[in-house]
C-alpha positions, 0 to 999 in steps of 0.5 A: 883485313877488316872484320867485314872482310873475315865474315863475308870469306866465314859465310862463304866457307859455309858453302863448301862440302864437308871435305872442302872445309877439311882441305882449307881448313888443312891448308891453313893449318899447315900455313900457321905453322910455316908462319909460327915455327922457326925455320930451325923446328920446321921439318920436313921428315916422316913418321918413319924418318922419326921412328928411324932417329929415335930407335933405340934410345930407350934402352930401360927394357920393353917400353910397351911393359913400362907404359902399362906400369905407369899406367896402372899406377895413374888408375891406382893413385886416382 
């Protein structure tokens, strides 16, 4: 693609709405990373499916308590 090419396809995106823009800009997003990630990380599972997988790998006590630690130890060191 020419660089007059890519400028005429910037300046007709200035035509579209708001929402337009989110739409293409999400379709180009999503064909980036088609293109950049190997099929082996290509995934098509949920948040759900992820929460699902990982229940119950953290078996050191209440996370929620333990991000807070950490947490205040960051506030305390700055």
């Amino acid at each position: 693609m020419t660089s007059s090419t890519l400028e005429m396809m910037m300046n007709q995106t200035e035509r579209l709405t708001i929402n337009e823009q989110w739409e293409l800009l999400t379709h180009l997003m999503q064909r980036l990373r088609r293109q950049m990630l190997p099929p082996s990380m290509e995934t098509k599972s949920s948040f759900s499916e992820l929460l699902r997988n990982t229940q119950g790998l953290w078996q050191a006590g209440d996370g929620l308590e333990y991000q807070l630690q950490i947490r205040a130890e960051w506030d305390k060191s700055s």
